[in-house]
C-alpha positions in Angstrom: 47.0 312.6 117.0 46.1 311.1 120.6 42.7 310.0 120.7 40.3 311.2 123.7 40.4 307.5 125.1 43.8 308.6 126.0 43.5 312.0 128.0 39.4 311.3 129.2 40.8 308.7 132.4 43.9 311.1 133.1 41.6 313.9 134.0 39.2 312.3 135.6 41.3 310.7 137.8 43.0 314.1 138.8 39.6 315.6 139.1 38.7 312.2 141.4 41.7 312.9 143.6 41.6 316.5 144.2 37.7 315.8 145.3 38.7 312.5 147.3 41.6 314.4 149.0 40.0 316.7 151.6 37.3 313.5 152.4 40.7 311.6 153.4 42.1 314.3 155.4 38.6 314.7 157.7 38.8 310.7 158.0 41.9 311.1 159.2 41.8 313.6 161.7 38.3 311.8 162.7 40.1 308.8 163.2 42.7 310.6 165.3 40.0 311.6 167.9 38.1 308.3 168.1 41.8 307.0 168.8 42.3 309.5 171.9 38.8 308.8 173.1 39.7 304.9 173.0 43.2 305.3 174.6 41.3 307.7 177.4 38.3 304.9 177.7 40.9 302.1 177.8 43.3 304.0 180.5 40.4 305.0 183.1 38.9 301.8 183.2 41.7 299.6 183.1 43.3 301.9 185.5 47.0 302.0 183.9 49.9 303.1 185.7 52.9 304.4 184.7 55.4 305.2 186.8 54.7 308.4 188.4 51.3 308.8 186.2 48.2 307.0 187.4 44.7 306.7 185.7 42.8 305.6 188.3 41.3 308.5 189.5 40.9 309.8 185.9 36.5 309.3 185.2 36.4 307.2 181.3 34.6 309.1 178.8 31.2 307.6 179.5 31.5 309.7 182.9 32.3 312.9 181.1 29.4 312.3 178.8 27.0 312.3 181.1 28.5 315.4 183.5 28.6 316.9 180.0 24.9 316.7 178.9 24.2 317.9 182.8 25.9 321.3 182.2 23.8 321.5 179.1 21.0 321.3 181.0 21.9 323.5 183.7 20.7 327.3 184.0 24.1 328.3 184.5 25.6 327.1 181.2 24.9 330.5 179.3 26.3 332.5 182.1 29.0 330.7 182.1 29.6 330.9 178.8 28.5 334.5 178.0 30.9 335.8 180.9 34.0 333.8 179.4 33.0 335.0 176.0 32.7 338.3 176.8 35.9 338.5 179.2 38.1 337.4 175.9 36.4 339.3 173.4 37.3 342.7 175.6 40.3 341.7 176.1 41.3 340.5 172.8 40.1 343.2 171.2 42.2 345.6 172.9 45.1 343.4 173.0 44.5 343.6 168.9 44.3 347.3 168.9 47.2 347.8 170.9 49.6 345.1 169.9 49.2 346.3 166.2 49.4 349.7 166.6 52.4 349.5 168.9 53.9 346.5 166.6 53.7 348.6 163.6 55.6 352.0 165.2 57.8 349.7 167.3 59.1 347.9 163.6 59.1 350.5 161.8 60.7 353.7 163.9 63.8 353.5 165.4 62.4 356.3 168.4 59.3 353.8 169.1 61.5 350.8 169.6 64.8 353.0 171.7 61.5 353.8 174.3 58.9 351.4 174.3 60.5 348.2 174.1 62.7 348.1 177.1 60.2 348.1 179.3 57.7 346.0 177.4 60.8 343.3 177.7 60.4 343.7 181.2 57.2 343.2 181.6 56.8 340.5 179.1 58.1 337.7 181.4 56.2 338.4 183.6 53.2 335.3 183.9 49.3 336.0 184.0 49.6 334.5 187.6 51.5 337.1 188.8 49.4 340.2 187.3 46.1 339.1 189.2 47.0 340.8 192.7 48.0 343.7 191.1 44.8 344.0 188.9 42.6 342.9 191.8 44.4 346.4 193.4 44.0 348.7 189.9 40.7 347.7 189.2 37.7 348.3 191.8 35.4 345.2 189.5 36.8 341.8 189.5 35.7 341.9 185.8 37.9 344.6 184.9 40.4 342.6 186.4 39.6 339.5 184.6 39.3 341.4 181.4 42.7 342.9 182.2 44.8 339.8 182.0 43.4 338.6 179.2 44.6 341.9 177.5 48.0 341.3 179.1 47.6 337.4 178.1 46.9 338.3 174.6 49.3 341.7 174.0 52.8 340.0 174.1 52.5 337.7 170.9 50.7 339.6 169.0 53.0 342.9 169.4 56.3 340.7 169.0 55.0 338.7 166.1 53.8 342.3 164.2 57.0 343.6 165.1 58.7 340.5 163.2 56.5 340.7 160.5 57.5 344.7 159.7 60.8 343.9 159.9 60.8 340.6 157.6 58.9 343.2 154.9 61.7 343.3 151.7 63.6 346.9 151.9 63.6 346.8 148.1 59.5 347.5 148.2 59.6 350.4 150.7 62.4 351.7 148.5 60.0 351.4 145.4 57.2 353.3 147.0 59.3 355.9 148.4 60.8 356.7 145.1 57.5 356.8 143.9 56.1 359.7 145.5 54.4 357.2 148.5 54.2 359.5 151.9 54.1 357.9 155.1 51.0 357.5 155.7 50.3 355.6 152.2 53.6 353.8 153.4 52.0 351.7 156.1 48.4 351.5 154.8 49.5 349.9 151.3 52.7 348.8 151.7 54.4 347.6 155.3 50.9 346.4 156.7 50.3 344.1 153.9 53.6 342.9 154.3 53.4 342.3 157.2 49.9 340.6 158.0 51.0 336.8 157.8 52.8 337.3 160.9 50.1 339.4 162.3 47.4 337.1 161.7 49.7 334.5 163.1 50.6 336.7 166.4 46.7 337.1 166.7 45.7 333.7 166.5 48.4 333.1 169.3 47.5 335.9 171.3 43.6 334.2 171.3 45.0 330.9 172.7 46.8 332.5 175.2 43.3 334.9 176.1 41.9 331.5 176.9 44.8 330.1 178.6 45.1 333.2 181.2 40.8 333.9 181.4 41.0 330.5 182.9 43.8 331.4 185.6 41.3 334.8 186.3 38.4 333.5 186.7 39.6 330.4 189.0 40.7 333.4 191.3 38.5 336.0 190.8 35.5 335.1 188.8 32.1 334.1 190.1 30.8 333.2 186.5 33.0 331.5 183.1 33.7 327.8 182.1 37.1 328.4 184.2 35.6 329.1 187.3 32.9 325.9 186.4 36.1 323.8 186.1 37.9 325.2 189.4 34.3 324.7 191.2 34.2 321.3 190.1 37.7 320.9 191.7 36.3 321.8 194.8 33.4 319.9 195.7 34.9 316.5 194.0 33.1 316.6 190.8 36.2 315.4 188.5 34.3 314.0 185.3 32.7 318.1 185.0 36.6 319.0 185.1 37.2 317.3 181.8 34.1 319.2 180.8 35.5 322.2 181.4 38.1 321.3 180.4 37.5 320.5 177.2 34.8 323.1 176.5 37.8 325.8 177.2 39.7 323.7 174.0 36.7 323.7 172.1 36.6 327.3 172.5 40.0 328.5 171.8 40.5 326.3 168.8 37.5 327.4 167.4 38.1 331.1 168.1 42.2 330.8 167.1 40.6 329.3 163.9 38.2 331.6 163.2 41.3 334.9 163.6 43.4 332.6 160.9 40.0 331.9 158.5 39.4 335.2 158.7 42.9 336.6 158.4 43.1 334.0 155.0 39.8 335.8 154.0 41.6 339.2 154.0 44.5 338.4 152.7 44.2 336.6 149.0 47.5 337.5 148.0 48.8 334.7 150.6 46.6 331.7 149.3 48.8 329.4 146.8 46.9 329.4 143.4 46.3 325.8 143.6 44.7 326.8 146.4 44.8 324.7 149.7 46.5 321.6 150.3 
């Protein structure tokens, strides 16, 4: 018989180390930014050079701290904000709607993919750049426009990665609800959807970095209001510590946004999560 004095440490420690584990993990990735933000300080005012790299135009931290906590005083600030926000949640959404739906027939019926993908390959090369004359044209509001390529930013990745995600769905389960009595319709609800939302979450999360990524090119051209058209103003009249704050307020956004499509996408789908959980 094993006495309790035994088994009593082995679990605490296990217990100890599952709880310890994620407080390492933030310490970590903590660590990791105080790191960049020493590098940056250390770079800017020591003015390193590096070949064809130079920091000596590059404002330290301290700069950007202090542009930063401007902008949060400024009037402007929930403009700005509210027309970027708004720009990618259109856009987006759309881009959600239609990459899906399209995704989804394109995968799954051999007529969809025959018509619809050729010229979607055609027009998928094509950069956010180059759409912006051609929406300035189509659409009489520069924030149709703007809205616009965001939709075109964001439509590419998450169409292809649904379409990869339908086809990756195993033929043996399709085959199992079809000799089950399952008709089409029941077919995608509860069996190729479900299959195929890893890669759609992913293809969305994608597609919302790449809405932030081409709002940012709009709104430098055509936008009066939006943190992209803050940082190309900036650019203009020589204030380069607000660039960085632009900058990184455009980062700030899309990682939070691209992480909250994946948290949410985890939510939806508990048949994904391991049943340790995360690790």
């Amino acid at each position: 018989m094993s006495s309790p004095s035994g088994a009593l440490p082995l679990r605490t420690g296990r217990s100890r180390s599952r709880r310890t584990f994620p407080q390492g993990r933030q310490a970590l990735q903590a660590a990791s930014l105080v790191a960049c933000i020493v590098l940056w300080h250390l770079a800017a005012t020591q003015r390193w050079h590096f070949g064809l790299v130079t920091f000596a135009n590059v404002p330290p931290p301290a700069e950007v701290l202090s542009a930063a906590w401007a902008l949060l005083q400024s009037p402007k600030l929930l403009a700005h904000l509210g027309s970027s926000l708004l720009r990618v949640g259109v856009g987006f959404g759309l881009a959600a709607l239609a990459g899906v739906a399209g995704g989804l027939l394109i995968g799954r019926l051999r007529v969809a993919r025959d018509t619809l993908m050729p010229p979607l390959e055609v027009l998928r090369p094509i950069p956010a750049v180059a759409w912006i004359p051609l929406a300035i044209l189509m659409f009489p509001s520069s924030e149709g426009s703007m809205m616009f390529i965001t939709f075109i930013g964001a439509l590419f990745p998450i169409l292809l990665n649904t379409i990869h995600g339908v086809e990756a769905v195993d033929a043996r389960l399709i085959a199992s609800a079809r000799s089950l009595g399952t008709r089409p319709l029941r077919l995608f609800t509860e069996v190729i959807t479900p299959g195929a939302a890893p890669s759609i979450v992913t293809g969305l999360s994608i597609g919302m970095g790449t809405c932030w990524f081409c709002l940012v090119t709009a709104e430098m051209i055509a936008g009066q209001y939006g943190i992209g058209y803050y940082t190309w103003e900036s650019y203009t009249v020589q204030n380069y510590p607000a660039i960085i704050v632009g900058m990184l307020v455009i980062g700030v956004l899309g990682m939070g946004s691209a992480g909250t499509v994946v948290a949410a996408g985890r939510w939806l789908m508990p048949w994904t999560r391991p049943a340790g959980g995360p690790r």
